[in-house]
C-alpha positions as CSV (number, residue, x, y, z in Angstrom):
1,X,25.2,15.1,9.0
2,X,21.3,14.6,10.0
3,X,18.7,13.6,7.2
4,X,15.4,13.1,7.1
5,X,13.4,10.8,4.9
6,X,9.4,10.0,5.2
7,X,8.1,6.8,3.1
8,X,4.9,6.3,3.0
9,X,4.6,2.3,1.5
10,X,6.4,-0.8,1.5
11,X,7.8,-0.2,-1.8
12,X,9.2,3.5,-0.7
13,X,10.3,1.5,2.5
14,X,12.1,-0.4,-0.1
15,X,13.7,2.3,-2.5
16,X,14.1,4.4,0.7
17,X,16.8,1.6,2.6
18,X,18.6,1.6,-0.8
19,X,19.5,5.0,-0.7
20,X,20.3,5.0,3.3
21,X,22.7,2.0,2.8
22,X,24.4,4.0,-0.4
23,X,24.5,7.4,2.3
24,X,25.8,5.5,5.6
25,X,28.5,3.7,3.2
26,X,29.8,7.4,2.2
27,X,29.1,9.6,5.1
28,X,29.6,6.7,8.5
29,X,28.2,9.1,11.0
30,X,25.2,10.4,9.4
31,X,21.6,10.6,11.2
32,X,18.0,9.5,9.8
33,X,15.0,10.5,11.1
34,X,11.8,10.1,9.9
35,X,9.0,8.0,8.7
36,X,10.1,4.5,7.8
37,X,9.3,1.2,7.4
38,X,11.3,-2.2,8.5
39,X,14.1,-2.0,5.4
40,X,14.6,1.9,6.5
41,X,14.8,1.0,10.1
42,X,17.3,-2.0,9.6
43,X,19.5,0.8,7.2
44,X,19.5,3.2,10.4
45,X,16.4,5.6,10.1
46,X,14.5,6.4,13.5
47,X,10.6,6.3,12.7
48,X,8.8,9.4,14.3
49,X,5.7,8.0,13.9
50,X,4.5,3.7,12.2
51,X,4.7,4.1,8.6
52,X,1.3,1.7,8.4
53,X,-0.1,5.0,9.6
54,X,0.5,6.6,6.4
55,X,-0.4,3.9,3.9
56,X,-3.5,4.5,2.8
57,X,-4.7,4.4,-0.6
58,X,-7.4,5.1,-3.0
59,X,-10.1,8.4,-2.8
60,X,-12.4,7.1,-0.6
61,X,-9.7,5.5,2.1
62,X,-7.4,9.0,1.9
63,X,-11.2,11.0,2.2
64,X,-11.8,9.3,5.5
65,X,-8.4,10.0,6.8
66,X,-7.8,13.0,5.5
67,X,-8.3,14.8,9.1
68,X,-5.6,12.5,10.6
69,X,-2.9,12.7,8.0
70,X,-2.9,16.3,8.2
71,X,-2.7,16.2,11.7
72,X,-0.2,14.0,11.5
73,X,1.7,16.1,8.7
74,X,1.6,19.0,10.8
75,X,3.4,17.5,13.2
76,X,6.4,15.9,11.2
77,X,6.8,19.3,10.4
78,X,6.6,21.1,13.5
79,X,9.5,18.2,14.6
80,X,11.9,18.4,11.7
81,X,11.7,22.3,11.8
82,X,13.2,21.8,15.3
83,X,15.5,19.3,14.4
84,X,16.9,21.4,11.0
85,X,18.2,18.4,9.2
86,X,20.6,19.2,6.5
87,X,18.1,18.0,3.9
88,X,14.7,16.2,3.7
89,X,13.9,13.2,1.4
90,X,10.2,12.7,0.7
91,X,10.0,9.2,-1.1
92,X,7.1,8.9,-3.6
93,X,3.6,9.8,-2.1
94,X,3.7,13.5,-3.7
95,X,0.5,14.0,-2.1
96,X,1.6,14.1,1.5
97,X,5.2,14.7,0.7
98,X,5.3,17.5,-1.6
99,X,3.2,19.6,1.2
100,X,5.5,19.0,3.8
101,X,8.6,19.7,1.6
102,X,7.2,22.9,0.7
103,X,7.1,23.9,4.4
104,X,10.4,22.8,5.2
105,X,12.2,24.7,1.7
106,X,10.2,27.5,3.0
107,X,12.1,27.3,6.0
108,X,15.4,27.0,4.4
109,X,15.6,23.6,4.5
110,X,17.2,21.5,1.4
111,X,14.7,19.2,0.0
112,X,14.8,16.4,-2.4
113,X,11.5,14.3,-3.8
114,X,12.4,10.6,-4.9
115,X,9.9,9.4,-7.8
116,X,8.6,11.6,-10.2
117,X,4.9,12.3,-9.8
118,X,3.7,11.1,-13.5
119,X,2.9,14.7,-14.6
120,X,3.6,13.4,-18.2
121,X,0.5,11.0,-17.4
122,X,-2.0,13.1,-15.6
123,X,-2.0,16.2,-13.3
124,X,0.3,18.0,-15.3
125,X,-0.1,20.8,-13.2
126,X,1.1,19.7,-10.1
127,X,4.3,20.4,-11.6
128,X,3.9,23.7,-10.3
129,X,3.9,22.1,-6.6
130,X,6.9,20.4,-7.6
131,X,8.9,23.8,-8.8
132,X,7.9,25.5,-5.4
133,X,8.4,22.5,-3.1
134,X,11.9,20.7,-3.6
135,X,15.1,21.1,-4.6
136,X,15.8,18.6,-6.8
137,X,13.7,15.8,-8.0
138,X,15.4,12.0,-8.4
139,X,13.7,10.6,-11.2
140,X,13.7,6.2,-11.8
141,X,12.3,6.8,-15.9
142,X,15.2,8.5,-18.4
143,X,12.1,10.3,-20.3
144,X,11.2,12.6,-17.0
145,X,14.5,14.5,-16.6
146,X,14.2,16.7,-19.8
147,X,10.6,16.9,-18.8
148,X,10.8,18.2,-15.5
149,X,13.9,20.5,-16.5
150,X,11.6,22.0,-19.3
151,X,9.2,23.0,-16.5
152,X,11.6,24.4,-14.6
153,X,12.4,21.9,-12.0
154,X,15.9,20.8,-10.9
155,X,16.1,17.0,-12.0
156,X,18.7,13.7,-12.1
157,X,17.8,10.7,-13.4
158,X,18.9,7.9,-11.3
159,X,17.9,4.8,-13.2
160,X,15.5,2.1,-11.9
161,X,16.1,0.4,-8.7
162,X,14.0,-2.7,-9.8
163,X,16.9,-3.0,-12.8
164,X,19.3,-3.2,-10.3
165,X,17.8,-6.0,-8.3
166,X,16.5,-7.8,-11.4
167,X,18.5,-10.0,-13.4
168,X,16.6,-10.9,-16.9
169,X,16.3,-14.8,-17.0
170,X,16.5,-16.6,-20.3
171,X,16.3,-19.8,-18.8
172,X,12.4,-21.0,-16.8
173,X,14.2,-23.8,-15.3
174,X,15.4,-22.8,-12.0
175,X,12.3,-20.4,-11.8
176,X,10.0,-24.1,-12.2
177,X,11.8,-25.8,-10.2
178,X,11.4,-23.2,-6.8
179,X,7.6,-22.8,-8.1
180,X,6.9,-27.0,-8.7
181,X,6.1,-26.6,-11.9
182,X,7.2,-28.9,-14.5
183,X,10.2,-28.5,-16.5
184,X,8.7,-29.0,-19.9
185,X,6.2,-27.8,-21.7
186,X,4.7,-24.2,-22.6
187,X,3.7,-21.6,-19.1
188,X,1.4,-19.1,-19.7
189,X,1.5,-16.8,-16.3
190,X,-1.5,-14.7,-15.4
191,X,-1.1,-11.8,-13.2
192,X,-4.6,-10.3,-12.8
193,X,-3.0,-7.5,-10.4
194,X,-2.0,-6.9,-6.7
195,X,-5.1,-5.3,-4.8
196,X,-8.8,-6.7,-4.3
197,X,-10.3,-4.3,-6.8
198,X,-8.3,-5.6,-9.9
199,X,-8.4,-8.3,-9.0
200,X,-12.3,-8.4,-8.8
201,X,-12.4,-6.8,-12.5
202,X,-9.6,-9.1,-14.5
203,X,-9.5,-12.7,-12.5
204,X,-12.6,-13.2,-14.5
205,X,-11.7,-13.2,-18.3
206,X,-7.7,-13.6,-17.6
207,X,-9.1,-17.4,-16.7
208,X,-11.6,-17.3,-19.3
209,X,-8.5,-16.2,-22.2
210,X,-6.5,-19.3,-20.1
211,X,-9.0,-21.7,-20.9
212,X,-9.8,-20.6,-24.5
213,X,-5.7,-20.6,-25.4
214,X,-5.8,-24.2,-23.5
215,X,-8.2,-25.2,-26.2
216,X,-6.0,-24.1,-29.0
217,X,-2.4,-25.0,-27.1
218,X,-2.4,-28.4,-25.4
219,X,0.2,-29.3,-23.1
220,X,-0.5,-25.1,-21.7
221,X,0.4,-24.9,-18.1
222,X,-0.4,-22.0,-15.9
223,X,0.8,-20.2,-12.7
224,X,-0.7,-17.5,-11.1
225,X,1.2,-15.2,-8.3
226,X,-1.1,-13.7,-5.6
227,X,-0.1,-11.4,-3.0
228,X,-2.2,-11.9,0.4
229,X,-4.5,-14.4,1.4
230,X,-7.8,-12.3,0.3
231,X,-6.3,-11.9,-2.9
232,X,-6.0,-15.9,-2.9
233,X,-9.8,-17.0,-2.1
234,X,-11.1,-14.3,-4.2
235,X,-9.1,-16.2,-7.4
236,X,-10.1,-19.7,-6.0
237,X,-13.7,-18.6,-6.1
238,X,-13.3,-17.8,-9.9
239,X,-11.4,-20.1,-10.7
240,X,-13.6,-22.7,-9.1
241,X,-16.7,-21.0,-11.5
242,X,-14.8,-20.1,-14.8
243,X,-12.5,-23.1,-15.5
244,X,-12.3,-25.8,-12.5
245,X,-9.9,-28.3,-14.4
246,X,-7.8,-25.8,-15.5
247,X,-4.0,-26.5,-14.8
248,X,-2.7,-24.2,-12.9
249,X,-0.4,-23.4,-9.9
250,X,-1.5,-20.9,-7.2
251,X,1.3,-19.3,-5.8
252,X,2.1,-17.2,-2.3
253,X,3.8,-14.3,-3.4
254,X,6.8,-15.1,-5.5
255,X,5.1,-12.7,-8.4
256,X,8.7,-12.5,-9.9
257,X,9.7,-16.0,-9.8
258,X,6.2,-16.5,-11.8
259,X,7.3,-14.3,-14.1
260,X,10.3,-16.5,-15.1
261,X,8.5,-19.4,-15.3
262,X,6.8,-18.6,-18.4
263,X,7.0,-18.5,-21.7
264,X,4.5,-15.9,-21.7
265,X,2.8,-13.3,-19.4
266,X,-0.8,-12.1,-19.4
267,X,-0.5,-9.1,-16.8
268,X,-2.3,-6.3,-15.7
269,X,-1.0,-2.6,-15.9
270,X,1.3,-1.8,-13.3
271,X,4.6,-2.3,-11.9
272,X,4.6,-6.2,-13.1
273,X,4.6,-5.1,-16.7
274,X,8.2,-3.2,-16.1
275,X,9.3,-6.5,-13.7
276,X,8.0,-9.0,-16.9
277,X,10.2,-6.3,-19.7
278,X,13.1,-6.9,-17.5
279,X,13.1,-10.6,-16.4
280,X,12.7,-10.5,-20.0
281,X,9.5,-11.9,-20.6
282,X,6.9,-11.2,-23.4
283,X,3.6,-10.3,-22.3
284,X,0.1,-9.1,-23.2
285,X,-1.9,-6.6,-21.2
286,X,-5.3,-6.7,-20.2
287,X,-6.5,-3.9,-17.7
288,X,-10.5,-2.7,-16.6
289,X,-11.5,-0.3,-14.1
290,X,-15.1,0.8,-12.7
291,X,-17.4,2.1,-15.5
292,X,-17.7,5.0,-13.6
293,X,-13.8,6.0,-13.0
294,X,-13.1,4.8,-17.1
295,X,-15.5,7.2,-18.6
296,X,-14.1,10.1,-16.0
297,X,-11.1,9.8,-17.0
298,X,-11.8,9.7,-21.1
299,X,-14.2,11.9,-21.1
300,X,-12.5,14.7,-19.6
301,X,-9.4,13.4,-21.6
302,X,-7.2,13.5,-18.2
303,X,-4.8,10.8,-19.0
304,X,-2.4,12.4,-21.7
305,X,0.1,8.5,-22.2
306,X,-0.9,6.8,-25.5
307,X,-0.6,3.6,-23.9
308,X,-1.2,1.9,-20.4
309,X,1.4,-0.5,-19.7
310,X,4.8,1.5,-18.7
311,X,7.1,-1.4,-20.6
312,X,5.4,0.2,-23.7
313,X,5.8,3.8,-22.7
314,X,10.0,3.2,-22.2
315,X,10.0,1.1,-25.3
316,X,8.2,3.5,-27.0
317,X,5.5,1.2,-29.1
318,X,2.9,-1.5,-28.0
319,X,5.5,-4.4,-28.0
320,X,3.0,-5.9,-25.3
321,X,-0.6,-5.7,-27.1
322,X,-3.0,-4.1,-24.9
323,X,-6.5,-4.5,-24.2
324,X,-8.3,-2.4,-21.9
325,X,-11.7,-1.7,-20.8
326,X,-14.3,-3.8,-23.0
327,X,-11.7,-5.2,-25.3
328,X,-10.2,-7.4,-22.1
329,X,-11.8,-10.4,-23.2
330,X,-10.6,-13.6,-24.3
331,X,-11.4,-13.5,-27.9
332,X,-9.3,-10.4,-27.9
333,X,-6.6,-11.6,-25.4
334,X,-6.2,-14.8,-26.2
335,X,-5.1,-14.8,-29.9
336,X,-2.5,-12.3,-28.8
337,X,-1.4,-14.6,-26.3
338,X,-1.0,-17.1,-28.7
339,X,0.8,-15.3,-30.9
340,X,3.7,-15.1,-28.4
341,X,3.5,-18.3,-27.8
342,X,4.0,-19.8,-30.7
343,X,5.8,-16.7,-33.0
344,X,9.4,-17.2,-31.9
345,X,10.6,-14.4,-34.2
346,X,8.6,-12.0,-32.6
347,X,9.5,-13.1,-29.2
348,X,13.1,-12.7,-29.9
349,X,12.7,-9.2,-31.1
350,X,10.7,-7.8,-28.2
351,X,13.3,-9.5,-26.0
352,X,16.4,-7.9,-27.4
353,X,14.1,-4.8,-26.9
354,X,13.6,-5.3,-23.2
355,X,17.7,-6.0,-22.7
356,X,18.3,-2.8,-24.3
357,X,15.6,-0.8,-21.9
358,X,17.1,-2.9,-18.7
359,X,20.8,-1.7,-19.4
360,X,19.3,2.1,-19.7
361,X,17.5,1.3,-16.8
362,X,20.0,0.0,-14.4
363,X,22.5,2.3,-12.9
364,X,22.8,1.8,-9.5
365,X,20.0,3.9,-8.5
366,X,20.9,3.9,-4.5
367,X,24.5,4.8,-5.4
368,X,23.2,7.8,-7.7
369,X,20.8,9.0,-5.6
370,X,23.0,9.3,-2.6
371,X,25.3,10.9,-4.6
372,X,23.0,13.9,-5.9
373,X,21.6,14.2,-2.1
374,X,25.2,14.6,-1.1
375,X,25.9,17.0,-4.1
376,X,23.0,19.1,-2.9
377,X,24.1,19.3,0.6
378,X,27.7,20.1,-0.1
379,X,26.4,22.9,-2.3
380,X,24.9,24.4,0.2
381,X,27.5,24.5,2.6
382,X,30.4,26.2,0.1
């Protein structure tokens, strides 16, 4: 069997290897080729080309390299046409991938997408570039299968691979002890996001709301996760200007591990809002973007979600306040904080919440996917 899979991120690296390992384990002799990062490479997959050479992201970074991922699209096609794989896996990145699907289905080449585009967000009608370009779709959110089948597309849910990997953690303990923080005492974490950008709008009045709940809450620790070593000064510098004797603890990486150390977490939007719902953590969301992208995208009313934070969307109501734009400030955030903090009844309903979403969530997602891809080809061949 020969399959083809392009990823175009460390996290589709990620999902990518999961489903290879759950494939090689059924089918012994099968071939990848492809686009792949390290995980993909270690489960098998031959990389036509350096996945770095696809990661680029936001308008202006895709804008200038525009010309060369075309090019560069173009040829993945013109090389998986002549190798005819039995089916092609395009892993998130609907933007690159869903072109080059639609050339190899026209072709007669099975195709499956992994990760829903969030149609039920914004873009709604790229859905039609979903019903002409795969197959099937894997979706990683239970809401998006009806969705998608509704418009026509063929869809399986899969669950969430991050519920696989993630164990929710009652106890901080053993997450303080790896991090060297202290045992005792109340954690608040802050997570002002994972690229430069957010980073440059929320490190400001996520250590402002810190230093107004420390004024309220003594004995409040902190701990603060941060991805790259740009990501790191930037913070210092803030920190350094907003609240120099604050105590905190700056941690490499280890975003997860923060997460589990607290009592509490103040996050942005984003993927750490579903990792804090299932380590099981409560949390409060602040979120700002550029003046000019925020009043583009509710003035032409193009998001169509009636909240930001995804752990509200699969629970279905703002467990986790949120406070976006203009109200992500600390006399907004930080009562809300301290609320969860000190409101123990209200912690222990959101978390019972959370377990409920993480056993809906977790499934084995490489296992299912692997299976439907297998499905899908087996079809075919009767």
């Amino acid at each position: 069997m020969k399959i083809s899979i392009v990823a175009n991120e460390p996290s589709g690296d990620w999902l990518g290897a999961a489903v290879l390992r759950a494939l090689k384990a059924q089918v012994p002799d099968v071939r990848f080729v492809g686009v792949a990062g390290p995980q993909m490479q270690a489960a098998g997959c031959e990389s036509l080309i350096p996945m770095e050479r696809l990661s680029v992201m936001g308008l202006t970074e895709v804008l200038r390299h525009l010309g060369e991922l075309l090019r560069i699209r173009g040829e993945l096609t013109r090389s998986l046409l002549a190798w005819r794989p039995d089916v092609f896996i395009g892993v998130d990145a609907p933007d690159f991938n869903l072109g080059l699907e639609r050339r190899l289905r026209k072709a007669g080449i099975r195709t499956v997408h992994l990760v829903s585009p969030t149609i039920w967000a914004w873009r709604a009608g790229r859905v039609k570039t979903i019903r002409r370009s795969v197959d099937l779709l894997l979706s990683i959110f239970p809401f998006e299968e009806d969705l998608l089948r509704r418009h026509g597309v063929s869809a399986r849910y899969i669950g969430h691979p991050l519920a696989d990997e993630i164990s929710p953690q009652a106890d901080p303990a053993p997450a303080r002890t790896r991090l060297g923080i202290p045992p005792q005492g109340p954690v608040l974490a802050l997570l002002p996001g994972s690229r430069v950008s957010e980073l440059k709008l929320l490190a400001e009045p996520f250590l402002q709301t810190a230093r107004w709940c420390l004024k309220r809450h003594s004995g409040l620790r902190f701990a603060v996760p941060l991805v790259t070593p740009t990501l790191r000064t930037l913070f210092t510098e803030v920190l350094r200007r907003e609240a120099p004797d604050l105590p905190v603890t700056l941690v490499d990486g280890q975003g997860r591990d923060v997460i589990a150390a607290a009592d509490c977490v103040l996050t942005a939007s984003g993927t750490a809002t579903l990792e804090a719902l299932l380590i099981n953590r409560p949390m409060v969301v602040g979120y700002r973007m550029s003046p000019t992208t925020y009043h583009l995208l509710s003035g032409l009313n193009l998001v169509k979600i009636p909240y930001a934070a995804m752990a509200n969307l699969l629970i279905g109501h703002e467990l986790a306040p949120e406070f976006i734009q203009d109200r992500c400030r600390a006399d907004l955030l930080g009562p809300a904080v301290l609320d969860l903090l000190r409101n123990r009844d209200r912690v222990s309903e959101i978390q019972s919440a959370y377990h409920e979403v993480h056993g809906q969530l977790r499934r084995n997602a490489g296992r299912e996917a692997a299976a439907a891809v297998l499905e899908l080809v087996s079809g075919d061949k009767s």
